[in-house]
C-alpha positions as CSV (number, residue, x, y, z in Angstrom):
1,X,0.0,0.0,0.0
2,X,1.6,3.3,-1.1
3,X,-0.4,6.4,0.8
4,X,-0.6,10.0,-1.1
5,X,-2.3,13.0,0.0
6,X,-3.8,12.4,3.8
7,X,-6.8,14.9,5.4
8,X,-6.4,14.8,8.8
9,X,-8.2,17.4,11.3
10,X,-9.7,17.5,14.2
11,X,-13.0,19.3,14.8
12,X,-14.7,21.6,17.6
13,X,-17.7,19.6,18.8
14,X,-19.1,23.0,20.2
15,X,-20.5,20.3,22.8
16,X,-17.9,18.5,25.9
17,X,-16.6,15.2,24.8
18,X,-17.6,12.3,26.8
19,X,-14.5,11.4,29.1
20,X,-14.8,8.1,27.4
21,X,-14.6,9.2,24.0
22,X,-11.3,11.2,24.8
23,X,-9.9,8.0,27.1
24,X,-10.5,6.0,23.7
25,X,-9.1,8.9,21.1
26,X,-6.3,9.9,23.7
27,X,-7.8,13.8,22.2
28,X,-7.4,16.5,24.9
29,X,-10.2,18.9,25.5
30,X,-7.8,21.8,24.7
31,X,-6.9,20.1,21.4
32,X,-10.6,20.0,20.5
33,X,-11.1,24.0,22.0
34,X,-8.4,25.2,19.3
35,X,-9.6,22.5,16.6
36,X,-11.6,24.6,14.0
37,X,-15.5,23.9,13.7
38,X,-16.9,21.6,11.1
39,X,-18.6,24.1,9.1
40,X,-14.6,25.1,8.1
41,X,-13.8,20.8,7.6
42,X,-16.7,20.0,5.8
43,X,-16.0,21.8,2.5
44,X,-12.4,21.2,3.0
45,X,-13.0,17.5,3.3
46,X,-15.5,17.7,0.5
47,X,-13.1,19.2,-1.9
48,X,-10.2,16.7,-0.1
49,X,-12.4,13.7,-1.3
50,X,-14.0,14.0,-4.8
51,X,-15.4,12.1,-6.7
52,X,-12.8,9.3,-5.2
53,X,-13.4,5.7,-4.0
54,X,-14.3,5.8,-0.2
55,X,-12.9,2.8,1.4
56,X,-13.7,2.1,5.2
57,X,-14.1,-0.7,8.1
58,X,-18.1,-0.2,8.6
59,X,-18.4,2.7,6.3
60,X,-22.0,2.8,6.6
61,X,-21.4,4.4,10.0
62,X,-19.1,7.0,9.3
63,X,-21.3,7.9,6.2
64,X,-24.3,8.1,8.0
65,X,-22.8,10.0,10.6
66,X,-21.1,12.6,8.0
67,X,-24.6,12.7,6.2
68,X,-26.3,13.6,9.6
69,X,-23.7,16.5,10.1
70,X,-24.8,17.7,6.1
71,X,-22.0,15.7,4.2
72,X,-23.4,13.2,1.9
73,X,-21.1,11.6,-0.3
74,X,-22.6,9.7,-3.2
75,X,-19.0,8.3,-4.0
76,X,-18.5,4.7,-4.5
77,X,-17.5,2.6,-1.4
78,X,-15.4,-0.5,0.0
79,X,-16.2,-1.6,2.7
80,X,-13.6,-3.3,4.3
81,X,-15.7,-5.1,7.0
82,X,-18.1,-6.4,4.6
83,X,-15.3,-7.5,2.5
84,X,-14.0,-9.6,5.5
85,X,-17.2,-11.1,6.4
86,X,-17.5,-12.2,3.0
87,X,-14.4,-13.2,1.5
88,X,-13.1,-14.7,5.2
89,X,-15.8,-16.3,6.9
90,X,-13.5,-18.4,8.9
91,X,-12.0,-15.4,11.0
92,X,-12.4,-15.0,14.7
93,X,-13.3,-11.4,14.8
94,X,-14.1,-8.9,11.6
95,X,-12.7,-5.2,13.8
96,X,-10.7,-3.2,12.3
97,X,-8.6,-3.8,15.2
98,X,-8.7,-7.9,15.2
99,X,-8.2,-7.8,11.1
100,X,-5.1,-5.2,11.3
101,X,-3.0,-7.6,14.2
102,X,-3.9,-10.7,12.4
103,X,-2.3,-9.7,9.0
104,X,0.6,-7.8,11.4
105,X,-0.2,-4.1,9.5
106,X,-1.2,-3.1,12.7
107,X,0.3,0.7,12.9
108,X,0.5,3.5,15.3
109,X,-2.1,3.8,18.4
110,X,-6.0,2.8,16.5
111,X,-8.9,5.1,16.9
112,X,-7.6,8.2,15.4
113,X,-9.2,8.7,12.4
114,X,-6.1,8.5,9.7
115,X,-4.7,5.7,11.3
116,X,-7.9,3.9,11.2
117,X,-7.5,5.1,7.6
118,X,-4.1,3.9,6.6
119,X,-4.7,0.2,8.9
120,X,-8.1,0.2,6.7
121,X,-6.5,0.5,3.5
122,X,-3.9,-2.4,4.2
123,X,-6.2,-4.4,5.8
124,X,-8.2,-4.2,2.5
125,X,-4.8,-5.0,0.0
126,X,-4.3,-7.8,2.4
127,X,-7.7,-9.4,1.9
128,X,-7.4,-9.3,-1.5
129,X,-4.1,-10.7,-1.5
130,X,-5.4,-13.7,0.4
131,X,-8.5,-13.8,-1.9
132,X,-5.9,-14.4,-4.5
133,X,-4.0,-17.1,-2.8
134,X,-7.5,-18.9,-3.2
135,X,-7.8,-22.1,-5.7
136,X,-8.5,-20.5,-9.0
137,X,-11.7,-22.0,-9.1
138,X,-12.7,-21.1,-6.3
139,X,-11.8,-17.8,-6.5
140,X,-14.1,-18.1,-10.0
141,X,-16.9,-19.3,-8.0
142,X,-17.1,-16.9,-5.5
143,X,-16.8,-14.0,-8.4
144,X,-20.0,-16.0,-10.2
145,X,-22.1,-16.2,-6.5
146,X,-20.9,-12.2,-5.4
147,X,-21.5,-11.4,-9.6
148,X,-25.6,-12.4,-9.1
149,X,-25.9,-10.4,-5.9
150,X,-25.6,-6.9,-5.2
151,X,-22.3,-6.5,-3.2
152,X,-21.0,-3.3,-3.2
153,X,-17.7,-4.3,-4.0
154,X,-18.0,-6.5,-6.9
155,X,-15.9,-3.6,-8.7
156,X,-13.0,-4.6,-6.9
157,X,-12.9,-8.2,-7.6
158,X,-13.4,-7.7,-10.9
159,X,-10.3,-5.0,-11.1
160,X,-8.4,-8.1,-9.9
161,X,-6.4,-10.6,-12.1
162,X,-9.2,-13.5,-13.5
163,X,-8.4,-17.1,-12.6
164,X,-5.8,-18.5,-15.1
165,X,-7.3,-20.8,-17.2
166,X,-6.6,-24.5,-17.0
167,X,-3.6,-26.0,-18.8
168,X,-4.3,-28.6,-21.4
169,X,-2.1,-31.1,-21.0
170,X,0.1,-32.1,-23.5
171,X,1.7,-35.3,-24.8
């Protein structure tokens, strides 16, 4: 995974943070005083994001959050977590947290939103990696089943290299 441009910016809740949400964060209340207020980070983000691919670990959430606040995004989405659920039905736990210590990409403190970000975004290269280590056919077969249903992130398996076709063999 090779990262570009990052947004990264804190916002003014113009409300006090629950002592739990900054325990989690590890955000101080003064960083949050001086952070500028999200009318200023919602066009910036905006502009920041596009017309670009979102890719998230439960992405519904954040979206419907950002959509509450006055963002909707009508960009296309991968969702990492569904991705998971789908592609590795055999794993213990589908977090963001579980997923990014399990493939050792696990980087910097989690629940700050561009690390989340960046541990999403390998977390997502790594499930496709092991999606390719699948059997050819089965790889194929699973393309076919996801191909018939309405998975958002069909795209992205199809953006992948197709199963090599069998060999004939030869005398």
């Amino acid at each position: 995974v090779r990262f570009g441009k990052t947004f990264s910016s804190l916002v003014n809740p113009e409300i006090e943070p629950s002592e739990t949400a900054l325990m989690i964060t590890g955000i101080k209340k003064d960083e949050l005083k001086e952070a500028p207020l999200w009318s200023k980070v919602k066009s910036e983000l905006q502009e920041f994001i596009g017309n670009e691919m979102l890719i998230g670990h439960n992405i519904g959430f954040d979206l419907g959050y950002l959509e509450n606040q006055g963002l909707k995004l009508k960009n296309s989405i991968f969702d990492t977590l569904e991705v998971s659920r789908t592609l590795l039905p055999l794993e213990a736990s589908h977090s963001l947290e579980s997923l990014a210590e399990g493939f050792a990409v696990l980087k910097d403190a989690p629940h700050r939103a561009l690390v989340d970000c960046q541990n999403t975004a390998r977390i997502a290269a790594e499930i496709l990696n092991k999606f390719l280590a699948y059997p050819k056919k089965l790889q194929g077969e699973i393309r076919e089943i996801l191909a018939k249903g309405e998975v958002d992130f069909i795209h992205m398996l199809s953006g992948l290299p197709p199963p090599l076709p069998k060999s004939i063999p030869t005398r």
